[in-house]
PASEKOL-330190 format. One record per residue (C-alpha): z negated, x negated, y negated; chain; residue in one letter. Coordinates in steps of 0.25 Angstrom, whole numbers. Layout:
N
up; east; north; cadena; residuo
Z; X; Y; A; a
...
***
This chain:
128
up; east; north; cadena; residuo
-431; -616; -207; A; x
-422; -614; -196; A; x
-410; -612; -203; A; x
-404; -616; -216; A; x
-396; -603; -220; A; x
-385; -603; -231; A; x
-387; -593; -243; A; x
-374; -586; -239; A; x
-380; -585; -225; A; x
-393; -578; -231; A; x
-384; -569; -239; A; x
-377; -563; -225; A; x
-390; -560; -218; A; x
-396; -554; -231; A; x
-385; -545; -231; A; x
-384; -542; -214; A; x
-383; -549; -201; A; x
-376; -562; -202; A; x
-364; -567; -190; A; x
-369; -576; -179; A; x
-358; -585; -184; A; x
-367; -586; -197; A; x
-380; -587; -191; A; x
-374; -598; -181; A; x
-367; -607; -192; A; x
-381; -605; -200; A; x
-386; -610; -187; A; x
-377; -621; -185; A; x
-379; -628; -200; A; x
-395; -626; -198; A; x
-396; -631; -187; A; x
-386; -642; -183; A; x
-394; -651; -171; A; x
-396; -637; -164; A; x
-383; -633; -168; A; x
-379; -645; -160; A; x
-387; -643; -150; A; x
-383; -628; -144; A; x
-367; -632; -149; A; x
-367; -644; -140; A; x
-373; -637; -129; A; x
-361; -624; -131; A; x
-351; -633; -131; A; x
-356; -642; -118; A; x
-358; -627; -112; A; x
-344; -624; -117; A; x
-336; -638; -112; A; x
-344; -639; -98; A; x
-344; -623; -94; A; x
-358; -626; -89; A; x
-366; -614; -90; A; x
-379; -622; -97; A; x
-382; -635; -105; A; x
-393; -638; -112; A; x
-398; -650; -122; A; x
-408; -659; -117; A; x
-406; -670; -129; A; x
-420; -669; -138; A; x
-417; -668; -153; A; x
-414; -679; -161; A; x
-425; -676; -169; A; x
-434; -666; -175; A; x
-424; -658; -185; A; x
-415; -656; -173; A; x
-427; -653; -164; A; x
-430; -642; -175; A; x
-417; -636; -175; A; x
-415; -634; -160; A; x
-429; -628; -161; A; x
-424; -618; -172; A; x
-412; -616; -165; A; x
-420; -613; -152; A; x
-431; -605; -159; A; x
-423; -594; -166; A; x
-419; -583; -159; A; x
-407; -580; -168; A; x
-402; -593; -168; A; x
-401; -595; -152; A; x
-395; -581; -152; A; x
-384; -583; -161; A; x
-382; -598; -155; A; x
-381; -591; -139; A; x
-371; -579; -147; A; x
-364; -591; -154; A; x
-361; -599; -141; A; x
-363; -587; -130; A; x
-372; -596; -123; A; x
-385; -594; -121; A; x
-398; -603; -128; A; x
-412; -607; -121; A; x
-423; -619; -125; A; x
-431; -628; -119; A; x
-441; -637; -125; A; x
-437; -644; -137; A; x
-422; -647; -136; A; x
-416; -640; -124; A; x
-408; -629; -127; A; x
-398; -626; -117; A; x
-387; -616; -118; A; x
-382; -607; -106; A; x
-370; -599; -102; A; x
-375; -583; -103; A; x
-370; -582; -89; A; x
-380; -594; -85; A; x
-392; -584; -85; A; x
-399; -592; -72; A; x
-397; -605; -79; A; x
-402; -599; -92; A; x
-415; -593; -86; A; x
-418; -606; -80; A; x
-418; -613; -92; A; x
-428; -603; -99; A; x
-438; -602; -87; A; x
-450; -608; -87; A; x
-448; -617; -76; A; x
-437; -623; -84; A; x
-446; -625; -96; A; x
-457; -632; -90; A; x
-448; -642; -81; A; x
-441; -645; -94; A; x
-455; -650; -99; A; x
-457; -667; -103; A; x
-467; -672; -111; A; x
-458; -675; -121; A; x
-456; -661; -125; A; x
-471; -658; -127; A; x
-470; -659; -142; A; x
-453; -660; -146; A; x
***
């Protein structure tokens, strides 16, 4: 399961669309090591002004590597976390998820090229 969702929050979607704020909170209890994860890196955006910083840190362990690949793997939850910080998302590998400023569109294609994706290869991350 990718997210635990509260009976009043299944109530709301029964009835319509429910708020990013909603979706985002149910994110942030579900999934609190990825929560942690993209939060650290806005914040480190936000305090530096740099236009790009990513996590390079491997998952403690296996639940944590699970969340950050939920996170990661769903389309509506990196969407509402890129509308929820104005930042942009992208992934590599098992762990590195890197968050760009809109405006940092060079930097952004870079990170999602294939040239970036196969220099970012070790044997290590064969099976994570």
């Amino acid at each position: 399961m990718s997210l635990i969702v509260p009976p009043s929050l299944v109530e709301q979607v029964e009835k319509g669309p429910v708020a990013d704020a909603d979706f985002v909170n149910c994110i942030r209890m579900s999934l609190p090591y990825a929560w942690s994860v993209v939060s650290g890196l806005a914040r480190q955006l936000a305090d530096t002004g740099a236009s790009v910083t990513d996590n390079q840190t491997p998952p403690p362990d296996e639940q944590s590597r699970g969340e950050l690949l939920r996170l990661v793997g769903s389309d509506a939850m990196r969407g509402a976390i890129e509308r929820h910080f104005g930042l942009r998302m992208a992934f590599q590998n098992c762990h590195r998820v890197a968050l760009f400023d809109p405006a940092a569109t060079d930097e952004f294609d870079e990170f999602v090229s294939p040239r970036a994706q196969l220099l970012n290869q070790r044997p290590e991350f064969v099976n994570c």
